[in-house]
mmCIF file of the N, C-alpha and C atoms, coordinates in Angstrom:
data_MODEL
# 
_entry.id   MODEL 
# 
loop_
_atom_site.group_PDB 
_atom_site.id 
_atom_site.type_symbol 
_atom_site.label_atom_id 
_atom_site.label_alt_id 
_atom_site.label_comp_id 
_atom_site.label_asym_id 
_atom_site.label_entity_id 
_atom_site.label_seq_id 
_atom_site.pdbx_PDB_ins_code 
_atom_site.Cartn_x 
_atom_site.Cartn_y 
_atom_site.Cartn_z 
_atom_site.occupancy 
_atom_site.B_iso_or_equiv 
_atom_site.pdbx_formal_charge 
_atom_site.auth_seq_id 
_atom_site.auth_comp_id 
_atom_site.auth_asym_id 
_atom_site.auth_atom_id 
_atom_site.pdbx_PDB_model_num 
ATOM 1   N N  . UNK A 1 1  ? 0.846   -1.171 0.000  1.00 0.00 ? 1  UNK A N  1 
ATOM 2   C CA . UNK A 1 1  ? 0.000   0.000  0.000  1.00 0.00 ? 1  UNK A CA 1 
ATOM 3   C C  . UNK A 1 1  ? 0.891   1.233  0.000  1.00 0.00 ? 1  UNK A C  1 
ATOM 4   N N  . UNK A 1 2  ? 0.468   2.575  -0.540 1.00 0.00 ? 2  UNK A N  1 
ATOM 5   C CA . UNK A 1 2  ? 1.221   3.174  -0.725 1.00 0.00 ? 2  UNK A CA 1 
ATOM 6   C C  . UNK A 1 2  ? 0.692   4.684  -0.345 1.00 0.00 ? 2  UNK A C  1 
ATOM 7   N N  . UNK A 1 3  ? 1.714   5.071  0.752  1.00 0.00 ? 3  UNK A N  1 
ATOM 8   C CA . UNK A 1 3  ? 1.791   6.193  1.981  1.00 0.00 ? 3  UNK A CA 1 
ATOM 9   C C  . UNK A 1 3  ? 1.341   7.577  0.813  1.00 0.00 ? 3  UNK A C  1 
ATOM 10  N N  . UNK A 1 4  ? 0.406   8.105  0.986  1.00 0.00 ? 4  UNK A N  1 
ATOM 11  C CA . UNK A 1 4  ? 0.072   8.869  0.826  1.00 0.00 ? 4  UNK A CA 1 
ATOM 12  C C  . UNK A 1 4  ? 0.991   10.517 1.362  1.00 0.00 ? 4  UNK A C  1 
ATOM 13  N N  . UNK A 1 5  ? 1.260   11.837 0.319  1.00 0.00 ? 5  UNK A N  1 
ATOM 14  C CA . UNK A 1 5  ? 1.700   12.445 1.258  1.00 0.00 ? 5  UNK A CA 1 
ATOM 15  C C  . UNK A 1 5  ? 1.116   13.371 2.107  1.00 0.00 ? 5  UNK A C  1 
ATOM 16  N N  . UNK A 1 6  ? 1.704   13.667 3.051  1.00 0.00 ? 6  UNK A N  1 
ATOM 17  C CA . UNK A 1 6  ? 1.258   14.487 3.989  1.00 0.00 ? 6  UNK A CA 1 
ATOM 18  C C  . UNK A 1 6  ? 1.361   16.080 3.237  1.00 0.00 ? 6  UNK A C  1 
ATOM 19  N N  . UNK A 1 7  ? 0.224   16.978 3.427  1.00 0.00 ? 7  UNK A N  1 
ATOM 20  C CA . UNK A 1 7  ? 0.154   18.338 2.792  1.00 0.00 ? 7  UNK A CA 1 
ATOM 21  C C  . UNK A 1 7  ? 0.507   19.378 4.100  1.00 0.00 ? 7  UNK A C  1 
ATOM 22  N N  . UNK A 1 8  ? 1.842   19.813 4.369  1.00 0.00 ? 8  UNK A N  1 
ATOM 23  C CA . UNK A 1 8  ? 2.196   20.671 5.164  1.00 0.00 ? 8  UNK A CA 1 
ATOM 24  C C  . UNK A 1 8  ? 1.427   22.303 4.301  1.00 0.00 ? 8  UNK A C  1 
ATOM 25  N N  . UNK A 1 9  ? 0.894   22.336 6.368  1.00 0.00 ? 9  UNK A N  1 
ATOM 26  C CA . UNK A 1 9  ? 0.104   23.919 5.958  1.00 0.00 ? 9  UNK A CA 1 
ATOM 27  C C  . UNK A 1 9  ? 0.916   24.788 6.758  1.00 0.00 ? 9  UNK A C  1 
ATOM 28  N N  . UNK A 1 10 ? 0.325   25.827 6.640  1.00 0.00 ? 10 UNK A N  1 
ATOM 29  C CA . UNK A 1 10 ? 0.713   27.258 7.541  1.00 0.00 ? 10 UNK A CA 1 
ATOM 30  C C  . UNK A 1 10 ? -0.123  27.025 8.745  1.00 0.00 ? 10 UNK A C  1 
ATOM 31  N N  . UNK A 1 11 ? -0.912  26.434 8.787  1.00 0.00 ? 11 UNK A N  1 
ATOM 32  C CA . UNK A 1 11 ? -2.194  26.850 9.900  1.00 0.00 ? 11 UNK A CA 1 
ATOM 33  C C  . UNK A 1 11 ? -1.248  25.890 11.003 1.00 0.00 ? 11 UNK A C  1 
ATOM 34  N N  . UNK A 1 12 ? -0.793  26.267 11.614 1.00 0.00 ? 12 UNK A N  1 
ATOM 35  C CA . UNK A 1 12 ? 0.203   26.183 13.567 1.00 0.00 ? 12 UNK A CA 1 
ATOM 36  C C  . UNK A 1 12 ? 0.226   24.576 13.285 1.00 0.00 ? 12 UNK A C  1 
ATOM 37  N N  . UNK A 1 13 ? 0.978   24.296 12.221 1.00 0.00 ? 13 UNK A N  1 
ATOM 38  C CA . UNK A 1 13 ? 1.493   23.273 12.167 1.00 0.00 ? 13 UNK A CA 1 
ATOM 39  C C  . UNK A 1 13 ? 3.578   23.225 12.630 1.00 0.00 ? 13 UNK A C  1 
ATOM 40  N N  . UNK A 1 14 ? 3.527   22.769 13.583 1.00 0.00 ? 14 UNK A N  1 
ATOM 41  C CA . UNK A 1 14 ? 4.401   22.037 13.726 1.00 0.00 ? 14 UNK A CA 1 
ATOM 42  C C  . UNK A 1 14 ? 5.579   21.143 13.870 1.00 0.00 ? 14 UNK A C  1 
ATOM 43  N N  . UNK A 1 15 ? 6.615   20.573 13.702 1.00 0.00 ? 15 UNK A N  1 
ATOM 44  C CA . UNK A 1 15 ? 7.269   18.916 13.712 1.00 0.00 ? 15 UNK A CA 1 
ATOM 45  C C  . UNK A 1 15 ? 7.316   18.984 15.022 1.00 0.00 ? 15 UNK A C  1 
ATOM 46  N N  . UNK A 1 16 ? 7.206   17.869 15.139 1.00 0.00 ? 16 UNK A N  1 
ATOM 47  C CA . UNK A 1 16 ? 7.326   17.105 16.300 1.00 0.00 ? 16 UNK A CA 1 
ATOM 48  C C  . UNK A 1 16 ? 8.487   16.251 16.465 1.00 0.00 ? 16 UNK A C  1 
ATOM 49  N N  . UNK A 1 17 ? 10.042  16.787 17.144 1.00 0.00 ? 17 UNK A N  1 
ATOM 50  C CA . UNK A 1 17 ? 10.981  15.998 16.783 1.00 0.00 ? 17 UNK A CA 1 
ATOM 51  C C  . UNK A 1 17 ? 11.175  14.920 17.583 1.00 0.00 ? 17 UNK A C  1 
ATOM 52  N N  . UNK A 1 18 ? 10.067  14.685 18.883 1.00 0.00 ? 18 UNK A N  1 
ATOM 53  C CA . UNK A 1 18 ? 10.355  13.009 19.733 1.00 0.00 ? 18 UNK A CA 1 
ATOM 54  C C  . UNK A 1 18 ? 9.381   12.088 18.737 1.00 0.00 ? 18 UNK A C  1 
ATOM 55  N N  . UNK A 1 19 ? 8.466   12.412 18.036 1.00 0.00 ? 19 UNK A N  1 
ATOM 56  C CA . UNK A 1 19 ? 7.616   11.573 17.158 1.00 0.00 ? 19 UNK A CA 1 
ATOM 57  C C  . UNK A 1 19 ? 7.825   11.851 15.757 1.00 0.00 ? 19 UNK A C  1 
ATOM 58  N N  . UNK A 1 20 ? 8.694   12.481 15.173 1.00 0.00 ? 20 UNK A N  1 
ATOM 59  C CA . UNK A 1 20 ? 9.354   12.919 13.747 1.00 0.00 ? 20 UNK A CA 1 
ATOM 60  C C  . UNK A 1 20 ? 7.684   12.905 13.006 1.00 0.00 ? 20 UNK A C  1 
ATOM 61  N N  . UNK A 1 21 ? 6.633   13.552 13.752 1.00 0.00 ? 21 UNK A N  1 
ATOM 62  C CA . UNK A 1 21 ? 5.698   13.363 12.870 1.00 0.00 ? 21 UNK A CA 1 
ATOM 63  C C  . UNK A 1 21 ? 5.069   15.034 12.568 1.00 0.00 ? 21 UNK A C  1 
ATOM 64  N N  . UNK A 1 22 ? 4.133   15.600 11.785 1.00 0.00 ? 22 UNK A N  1 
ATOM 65  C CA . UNK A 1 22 ? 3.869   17.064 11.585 1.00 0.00 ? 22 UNK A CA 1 
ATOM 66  C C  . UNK A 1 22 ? 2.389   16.283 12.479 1.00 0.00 ? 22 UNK A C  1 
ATOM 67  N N  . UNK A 1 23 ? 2.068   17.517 13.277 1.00 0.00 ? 23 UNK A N  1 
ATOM 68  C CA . UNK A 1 23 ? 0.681   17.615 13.878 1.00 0.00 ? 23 UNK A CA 1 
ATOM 69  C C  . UNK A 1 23 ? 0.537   19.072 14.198 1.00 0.00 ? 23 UNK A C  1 
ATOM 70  N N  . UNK A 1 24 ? -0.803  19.013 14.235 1.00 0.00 ? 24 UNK A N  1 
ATOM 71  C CA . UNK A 1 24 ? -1.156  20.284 14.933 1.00 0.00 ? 24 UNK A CA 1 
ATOM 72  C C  . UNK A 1 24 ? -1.738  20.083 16.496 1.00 0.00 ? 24 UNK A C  1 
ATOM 73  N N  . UNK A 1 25 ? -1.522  21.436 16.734 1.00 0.00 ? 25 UNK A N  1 
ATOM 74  C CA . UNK A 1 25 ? -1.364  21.539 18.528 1.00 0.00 ? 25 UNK A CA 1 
ATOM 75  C C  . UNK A 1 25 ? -2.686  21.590 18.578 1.00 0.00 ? 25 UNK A C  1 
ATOM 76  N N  . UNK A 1 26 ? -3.146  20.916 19.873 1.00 0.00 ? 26 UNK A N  1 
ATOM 77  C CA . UNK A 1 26 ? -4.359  20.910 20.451 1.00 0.00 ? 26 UNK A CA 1 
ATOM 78  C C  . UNK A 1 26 ? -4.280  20.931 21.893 1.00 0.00 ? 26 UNK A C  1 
ATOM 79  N N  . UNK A 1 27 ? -5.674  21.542 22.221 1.00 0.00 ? 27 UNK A N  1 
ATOM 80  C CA . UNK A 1 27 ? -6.048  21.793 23.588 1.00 0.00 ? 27 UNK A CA 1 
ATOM 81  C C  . UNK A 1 27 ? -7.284  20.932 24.326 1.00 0.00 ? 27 UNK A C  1 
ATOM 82  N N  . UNK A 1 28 ? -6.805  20.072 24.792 1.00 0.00 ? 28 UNK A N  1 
ATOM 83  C CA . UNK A 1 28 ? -8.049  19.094 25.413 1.00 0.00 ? 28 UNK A CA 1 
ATOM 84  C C  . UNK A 1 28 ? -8.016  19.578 27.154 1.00 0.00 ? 28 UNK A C  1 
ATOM 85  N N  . UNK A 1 29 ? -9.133  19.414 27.301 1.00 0.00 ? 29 UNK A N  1 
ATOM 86  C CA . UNK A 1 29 ? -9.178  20.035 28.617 1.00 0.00 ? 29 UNK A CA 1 
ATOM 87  C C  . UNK A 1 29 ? -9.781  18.815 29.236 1.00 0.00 ? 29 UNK A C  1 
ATOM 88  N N  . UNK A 1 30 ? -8.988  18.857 30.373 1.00 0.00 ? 30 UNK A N  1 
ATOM 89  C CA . UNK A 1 30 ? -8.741  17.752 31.515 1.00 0.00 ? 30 UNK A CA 1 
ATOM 90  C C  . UNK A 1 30 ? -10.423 17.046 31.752 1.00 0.00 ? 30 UNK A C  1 
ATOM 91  N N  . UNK A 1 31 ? -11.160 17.436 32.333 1.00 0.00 ? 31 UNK A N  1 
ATOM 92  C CA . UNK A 1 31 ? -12.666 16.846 31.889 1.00 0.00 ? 31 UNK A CA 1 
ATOM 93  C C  . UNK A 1 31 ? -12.574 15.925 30.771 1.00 0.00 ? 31 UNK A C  1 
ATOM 94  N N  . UNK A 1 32 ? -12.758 15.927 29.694 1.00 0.00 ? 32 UNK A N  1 
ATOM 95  C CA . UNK A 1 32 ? -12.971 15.421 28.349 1.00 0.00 ? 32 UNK A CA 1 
ATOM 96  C C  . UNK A 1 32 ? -11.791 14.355 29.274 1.00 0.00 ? 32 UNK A C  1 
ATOM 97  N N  . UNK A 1 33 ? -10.832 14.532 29.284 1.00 0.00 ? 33 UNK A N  1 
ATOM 98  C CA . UNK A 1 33 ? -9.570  13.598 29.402 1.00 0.00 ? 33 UNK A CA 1 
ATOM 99  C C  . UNK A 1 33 ? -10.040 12.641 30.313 1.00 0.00 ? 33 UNK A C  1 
ATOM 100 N N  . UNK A 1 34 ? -10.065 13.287 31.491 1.00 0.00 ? 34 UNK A N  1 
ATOM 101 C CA . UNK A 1 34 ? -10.890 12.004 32.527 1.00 0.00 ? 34 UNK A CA 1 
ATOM 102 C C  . UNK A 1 34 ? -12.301 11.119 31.837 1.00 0.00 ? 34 UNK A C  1 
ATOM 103 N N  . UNK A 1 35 ? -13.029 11.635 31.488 1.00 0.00 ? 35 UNK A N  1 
ATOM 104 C CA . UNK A 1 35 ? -14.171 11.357 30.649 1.00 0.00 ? 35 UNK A CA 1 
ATOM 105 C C  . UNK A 1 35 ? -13.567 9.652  29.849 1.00 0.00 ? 35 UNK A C  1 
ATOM 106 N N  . UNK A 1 36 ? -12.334 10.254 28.642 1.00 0.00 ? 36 UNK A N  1 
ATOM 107 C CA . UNK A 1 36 ? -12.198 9.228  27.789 1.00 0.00 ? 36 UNK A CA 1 
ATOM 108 C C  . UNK A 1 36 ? -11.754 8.109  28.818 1.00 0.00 ? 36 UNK A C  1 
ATOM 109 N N  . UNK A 1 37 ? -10.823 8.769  30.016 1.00 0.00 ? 37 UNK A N  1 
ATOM 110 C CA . UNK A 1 37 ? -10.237 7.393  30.721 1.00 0.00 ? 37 UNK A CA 1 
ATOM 111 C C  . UNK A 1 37 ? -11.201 6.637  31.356 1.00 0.00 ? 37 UNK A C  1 
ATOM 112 N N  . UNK A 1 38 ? -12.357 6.936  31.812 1.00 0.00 ? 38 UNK A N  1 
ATOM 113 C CA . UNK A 1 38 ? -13.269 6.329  31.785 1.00 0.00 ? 38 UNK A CA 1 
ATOM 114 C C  . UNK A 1 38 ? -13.779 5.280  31.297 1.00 0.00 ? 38 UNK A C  1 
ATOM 115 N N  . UNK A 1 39 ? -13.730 6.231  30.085 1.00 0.00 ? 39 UNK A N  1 
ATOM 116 C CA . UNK A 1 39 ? -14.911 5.071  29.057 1.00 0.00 ? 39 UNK A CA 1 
ATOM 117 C C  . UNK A 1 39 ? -13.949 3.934  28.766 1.00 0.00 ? 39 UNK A C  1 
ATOM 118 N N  . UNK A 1 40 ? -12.512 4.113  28.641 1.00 0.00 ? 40 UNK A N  1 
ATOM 119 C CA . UNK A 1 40 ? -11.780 2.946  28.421 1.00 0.00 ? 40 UNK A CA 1 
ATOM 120 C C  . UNK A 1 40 ? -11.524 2.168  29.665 1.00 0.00 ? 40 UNK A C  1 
ATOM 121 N N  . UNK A 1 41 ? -11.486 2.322  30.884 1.00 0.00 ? 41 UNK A N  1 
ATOM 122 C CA . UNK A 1 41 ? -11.521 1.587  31.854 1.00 0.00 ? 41 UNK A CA 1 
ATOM 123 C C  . UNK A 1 41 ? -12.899 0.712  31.788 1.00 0.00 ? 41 UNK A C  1 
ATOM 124 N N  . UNK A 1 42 ? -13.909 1.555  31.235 1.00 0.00 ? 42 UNK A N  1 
ATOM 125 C CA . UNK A 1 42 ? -14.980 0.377  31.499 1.00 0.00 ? 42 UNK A CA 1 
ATOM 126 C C  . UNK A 1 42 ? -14.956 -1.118 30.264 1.00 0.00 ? 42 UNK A C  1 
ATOM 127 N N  . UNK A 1 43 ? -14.365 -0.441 29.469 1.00 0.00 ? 43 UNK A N  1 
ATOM 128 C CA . UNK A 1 43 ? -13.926 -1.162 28.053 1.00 0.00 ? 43 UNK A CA 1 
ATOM 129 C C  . UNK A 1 43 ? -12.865 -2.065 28.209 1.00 0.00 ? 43 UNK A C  1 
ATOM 130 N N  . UNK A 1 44 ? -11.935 -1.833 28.608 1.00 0.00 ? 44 UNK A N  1 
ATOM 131 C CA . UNK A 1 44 ? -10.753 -2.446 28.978 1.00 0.00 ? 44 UNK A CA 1 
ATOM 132 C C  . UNK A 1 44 ? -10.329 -2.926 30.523 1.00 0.00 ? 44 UNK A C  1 
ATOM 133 N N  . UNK A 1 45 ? -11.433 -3.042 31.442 1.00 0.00 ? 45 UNK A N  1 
ATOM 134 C CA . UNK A 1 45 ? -11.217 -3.217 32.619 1.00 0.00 ? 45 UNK A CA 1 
ATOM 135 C C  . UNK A 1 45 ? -9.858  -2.628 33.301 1.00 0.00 ? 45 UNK A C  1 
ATOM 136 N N  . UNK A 1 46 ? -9.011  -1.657 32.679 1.00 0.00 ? 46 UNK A N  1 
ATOM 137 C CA . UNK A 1 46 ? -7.786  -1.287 33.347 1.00 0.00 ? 46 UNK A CA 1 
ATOM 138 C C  . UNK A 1 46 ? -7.874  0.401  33.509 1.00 0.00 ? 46 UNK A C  1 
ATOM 139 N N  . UNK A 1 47 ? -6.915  0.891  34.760 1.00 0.00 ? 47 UNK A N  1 
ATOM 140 C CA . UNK A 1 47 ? -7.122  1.886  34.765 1.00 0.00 ? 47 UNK A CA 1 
ATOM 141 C C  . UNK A 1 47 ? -6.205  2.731  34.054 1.00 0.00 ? 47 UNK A C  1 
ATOM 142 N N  . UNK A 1 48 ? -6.654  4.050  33.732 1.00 0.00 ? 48 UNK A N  1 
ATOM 143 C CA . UNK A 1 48 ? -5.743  5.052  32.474 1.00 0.00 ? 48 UNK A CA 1 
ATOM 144 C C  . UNK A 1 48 ? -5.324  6.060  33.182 1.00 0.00 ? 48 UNK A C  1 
ATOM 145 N N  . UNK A 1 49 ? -4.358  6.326  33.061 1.00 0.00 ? 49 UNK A N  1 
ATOM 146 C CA . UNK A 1 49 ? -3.329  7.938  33.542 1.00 0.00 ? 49 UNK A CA 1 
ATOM 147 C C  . UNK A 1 49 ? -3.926  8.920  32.696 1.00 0.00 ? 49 UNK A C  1 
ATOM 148 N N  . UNK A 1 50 ? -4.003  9.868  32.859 1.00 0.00 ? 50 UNK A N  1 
ATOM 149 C CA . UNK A 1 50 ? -4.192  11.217 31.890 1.00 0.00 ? 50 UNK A CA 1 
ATOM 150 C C  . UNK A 1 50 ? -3.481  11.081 30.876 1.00 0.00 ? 50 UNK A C  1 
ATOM 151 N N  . UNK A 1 51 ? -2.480  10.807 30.978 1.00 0.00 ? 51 UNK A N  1 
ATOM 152 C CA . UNK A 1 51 ? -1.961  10.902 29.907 1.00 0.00 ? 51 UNK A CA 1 
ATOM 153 C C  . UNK A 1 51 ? -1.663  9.622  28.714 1.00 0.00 ? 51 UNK A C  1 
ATOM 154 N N  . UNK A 1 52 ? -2.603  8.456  29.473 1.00 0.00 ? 52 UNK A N  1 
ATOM 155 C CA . UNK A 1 52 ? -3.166  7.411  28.736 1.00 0.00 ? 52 UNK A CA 1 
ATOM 156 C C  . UNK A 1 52 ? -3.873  7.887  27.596 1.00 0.00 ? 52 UNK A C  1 
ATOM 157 N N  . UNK A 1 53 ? -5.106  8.643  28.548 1.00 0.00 ? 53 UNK A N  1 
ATOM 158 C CA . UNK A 1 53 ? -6.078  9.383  27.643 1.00 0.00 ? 53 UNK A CA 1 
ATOM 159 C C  . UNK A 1 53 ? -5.750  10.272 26.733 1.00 0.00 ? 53 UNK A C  1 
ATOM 160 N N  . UNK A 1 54 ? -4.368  11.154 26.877 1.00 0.00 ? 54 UNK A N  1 
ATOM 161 C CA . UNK A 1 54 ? -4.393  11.795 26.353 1.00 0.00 ? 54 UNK A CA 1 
ATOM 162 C C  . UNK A 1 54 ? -3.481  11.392 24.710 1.00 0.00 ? 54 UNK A C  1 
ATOM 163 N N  . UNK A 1 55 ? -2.859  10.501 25.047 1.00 0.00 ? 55 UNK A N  1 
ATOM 164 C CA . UNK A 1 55 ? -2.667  9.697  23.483 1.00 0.00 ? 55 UNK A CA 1 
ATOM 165 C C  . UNK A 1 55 ? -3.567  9.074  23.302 1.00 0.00 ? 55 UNK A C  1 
ATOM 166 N N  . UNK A 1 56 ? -4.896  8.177  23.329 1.00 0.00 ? 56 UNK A N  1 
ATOM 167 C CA . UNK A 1 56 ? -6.109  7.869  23.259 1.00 0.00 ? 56 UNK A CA 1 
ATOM 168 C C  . UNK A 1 56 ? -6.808  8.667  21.842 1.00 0.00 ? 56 UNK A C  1 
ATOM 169 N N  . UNK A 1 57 ? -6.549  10.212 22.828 1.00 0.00 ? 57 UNK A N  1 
ATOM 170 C CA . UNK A 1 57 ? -7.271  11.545 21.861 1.00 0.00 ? 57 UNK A CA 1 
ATOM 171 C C  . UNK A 1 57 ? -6.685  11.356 20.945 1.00 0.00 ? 57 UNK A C  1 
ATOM 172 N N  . UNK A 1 58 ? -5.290  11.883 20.662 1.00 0.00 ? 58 UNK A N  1 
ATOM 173 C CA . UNK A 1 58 ? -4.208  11.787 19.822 1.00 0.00 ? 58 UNK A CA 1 
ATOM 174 C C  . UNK A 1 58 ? -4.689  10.844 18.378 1.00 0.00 ? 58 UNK A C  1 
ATOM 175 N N  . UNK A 1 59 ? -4.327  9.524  18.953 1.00 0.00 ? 59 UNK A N  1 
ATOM 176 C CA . UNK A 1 59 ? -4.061  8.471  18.355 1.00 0.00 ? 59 UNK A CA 1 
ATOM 177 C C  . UNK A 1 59 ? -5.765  8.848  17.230 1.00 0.00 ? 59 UNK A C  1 
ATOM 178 N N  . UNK A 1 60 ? -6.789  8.804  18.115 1.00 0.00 ? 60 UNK A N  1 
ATOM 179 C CA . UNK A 1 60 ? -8.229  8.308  17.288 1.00 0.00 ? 60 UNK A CA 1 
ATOM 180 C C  . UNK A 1 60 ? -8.130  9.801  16.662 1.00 0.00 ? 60 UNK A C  1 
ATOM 181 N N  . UNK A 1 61 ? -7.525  11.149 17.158 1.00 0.00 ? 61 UNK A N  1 
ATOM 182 C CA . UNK A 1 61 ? -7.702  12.070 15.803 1.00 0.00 ? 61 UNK A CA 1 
ATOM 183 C C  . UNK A 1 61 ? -6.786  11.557 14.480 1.00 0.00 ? 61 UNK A C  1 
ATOM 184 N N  . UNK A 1 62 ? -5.654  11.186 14.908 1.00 0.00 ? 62 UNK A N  1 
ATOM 185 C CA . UNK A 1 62 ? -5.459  10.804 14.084 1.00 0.00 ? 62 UNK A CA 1 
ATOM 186 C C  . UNK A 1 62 ? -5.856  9.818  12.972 1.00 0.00 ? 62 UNK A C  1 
ATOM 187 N N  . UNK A 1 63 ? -6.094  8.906  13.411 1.00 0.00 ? 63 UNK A N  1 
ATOM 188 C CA . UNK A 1 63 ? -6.854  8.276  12.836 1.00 0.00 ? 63 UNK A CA 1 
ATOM 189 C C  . UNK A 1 63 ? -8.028  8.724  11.563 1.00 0.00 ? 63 UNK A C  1 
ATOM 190 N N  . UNK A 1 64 ? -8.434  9.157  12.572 1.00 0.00 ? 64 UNK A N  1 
ATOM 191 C CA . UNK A 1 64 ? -10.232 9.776  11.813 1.00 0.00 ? 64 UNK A CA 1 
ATOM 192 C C  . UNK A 1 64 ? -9.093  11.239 10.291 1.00 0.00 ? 64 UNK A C  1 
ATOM 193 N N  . UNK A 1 65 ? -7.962  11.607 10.864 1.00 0.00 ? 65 UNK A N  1 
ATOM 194 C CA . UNK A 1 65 ? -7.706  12.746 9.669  1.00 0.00 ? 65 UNK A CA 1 
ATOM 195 C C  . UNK A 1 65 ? -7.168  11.792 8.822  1.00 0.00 ? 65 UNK A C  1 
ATOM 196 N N  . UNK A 1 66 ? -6.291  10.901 8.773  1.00 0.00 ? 66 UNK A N  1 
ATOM 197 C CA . UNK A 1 66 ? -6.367  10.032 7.495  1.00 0.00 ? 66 UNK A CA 1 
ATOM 198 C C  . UNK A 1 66 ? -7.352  8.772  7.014  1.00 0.00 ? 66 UNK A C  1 
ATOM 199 N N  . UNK A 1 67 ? -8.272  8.718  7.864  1.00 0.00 ? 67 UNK A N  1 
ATOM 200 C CA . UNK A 1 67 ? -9.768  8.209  6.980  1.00 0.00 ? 67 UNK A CA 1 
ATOM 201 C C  . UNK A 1 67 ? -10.365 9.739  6.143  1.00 0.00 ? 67 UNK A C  1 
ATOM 202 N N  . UNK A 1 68 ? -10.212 10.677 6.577  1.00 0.00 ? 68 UNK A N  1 
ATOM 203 C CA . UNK A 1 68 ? -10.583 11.957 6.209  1.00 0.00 ? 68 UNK A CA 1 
ATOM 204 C C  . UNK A 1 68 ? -9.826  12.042 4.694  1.00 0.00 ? 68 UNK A C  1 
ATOM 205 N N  . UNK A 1 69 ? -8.155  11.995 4.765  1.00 0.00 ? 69 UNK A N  1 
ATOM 206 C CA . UNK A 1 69 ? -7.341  12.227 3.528  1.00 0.00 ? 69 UNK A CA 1 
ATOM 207 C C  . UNK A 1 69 ? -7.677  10.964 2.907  1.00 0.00 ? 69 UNK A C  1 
ATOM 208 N N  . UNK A 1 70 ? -7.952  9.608  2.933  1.00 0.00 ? 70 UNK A N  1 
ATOM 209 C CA . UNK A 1 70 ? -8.059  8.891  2.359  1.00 0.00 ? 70 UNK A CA 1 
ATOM 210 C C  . UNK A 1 70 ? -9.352  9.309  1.214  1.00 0.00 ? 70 UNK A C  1 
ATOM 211 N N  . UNK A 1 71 ? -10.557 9.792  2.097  1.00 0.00 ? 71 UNK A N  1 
ATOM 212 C CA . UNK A 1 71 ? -11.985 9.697  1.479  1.00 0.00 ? 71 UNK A CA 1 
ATOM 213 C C  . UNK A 1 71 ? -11.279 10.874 0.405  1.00 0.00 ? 71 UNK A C  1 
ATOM 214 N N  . UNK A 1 72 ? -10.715 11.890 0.970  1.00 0.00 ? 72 UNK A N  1 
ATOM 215 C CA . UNK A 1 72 ? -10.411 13.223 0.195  1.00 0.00 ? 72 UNK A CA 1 
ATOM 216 C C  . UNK A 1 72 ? -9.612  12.997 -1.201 1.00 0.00 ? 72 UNK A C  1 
ATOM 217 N N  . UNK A 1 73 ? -8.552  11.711 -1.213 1.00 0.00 ? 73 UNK A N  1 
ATOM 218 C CA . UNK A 1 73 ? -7.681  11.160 -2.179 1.00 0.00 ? 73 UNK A CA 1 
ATOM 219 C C  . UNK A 1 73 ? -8.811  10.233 -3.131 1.00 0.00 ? 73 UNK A C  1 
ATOM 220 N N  . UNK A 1 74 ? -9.414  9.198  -2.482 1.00 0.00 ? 74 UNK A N  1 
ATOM 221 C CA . UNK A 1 74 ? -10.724 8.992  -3.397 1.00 0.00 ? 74 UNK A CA 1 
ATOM 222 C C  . UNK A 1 74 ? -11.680 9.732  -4.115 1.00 0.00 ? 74 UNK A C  1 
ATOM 223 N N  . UNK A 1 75 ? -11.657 10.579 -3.513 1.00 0.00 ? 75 UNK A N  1 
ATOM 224 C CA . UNK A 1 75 ? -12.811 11.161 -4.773 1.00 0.00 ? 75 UNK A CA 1 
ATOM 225 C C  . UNK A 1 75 ? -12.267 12.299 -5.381 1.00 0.00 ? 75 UNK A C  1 
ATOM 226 N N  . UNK A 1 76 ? -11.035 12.693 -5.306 1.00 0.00 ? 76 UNK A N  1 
ATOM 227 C CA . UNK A 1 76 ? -10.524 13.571 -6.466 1.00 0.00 ? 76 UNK A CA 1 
ATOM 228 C C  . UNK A 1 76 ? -9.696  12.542 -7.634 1.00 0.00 ? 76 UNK A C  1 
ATOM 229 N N  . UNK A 1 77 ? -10.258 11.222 -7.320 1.00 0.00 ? 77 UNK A N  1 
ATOM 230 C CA . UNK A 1 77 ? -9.733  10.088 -9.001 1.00 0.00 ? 77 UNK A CA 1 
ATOM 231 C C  . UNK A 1 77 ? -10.681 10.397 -9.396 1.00 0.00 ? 77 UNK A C  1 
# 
């Protein structure tokens, strides 16, 4: 399969040199955070650090922006 590239913007993008990856900065506020550790403790019977949760966030935005670039690369064929 073949890596699609990443479109570096202006909009407070980023590198990230401990994860050599481009992201943009976000602000999750501690609520929401406890919230997700939650829902995965009840899911996963284990308990989550904040900062479990807070790659949790991370990880599933990510996620969801390259299902996003994927759909976006499909329909401009």
């Amino acid at each position: 399969m073949v890596k699609p590239k990443r479109r570096v913007t202006k909009r407070s993008v980023e590198r990230n040199a401990h994860t050599n990856l481009f992201s943009r900065q976000r602000v999750v506020d501690e609520a929401f955070l406890e919230g997700t550790a939650r829902l995965f403790k009840a899911r996963t019977g284990r308990s989550l650090s904040t900062e479990d949760a807070r790659q949790i966030v991370d990880n599933l935005g990510s996620f969801f922006r390259i299902l996003a670039e994927w759909d976006r690369i499909d329909r401009d064929k």
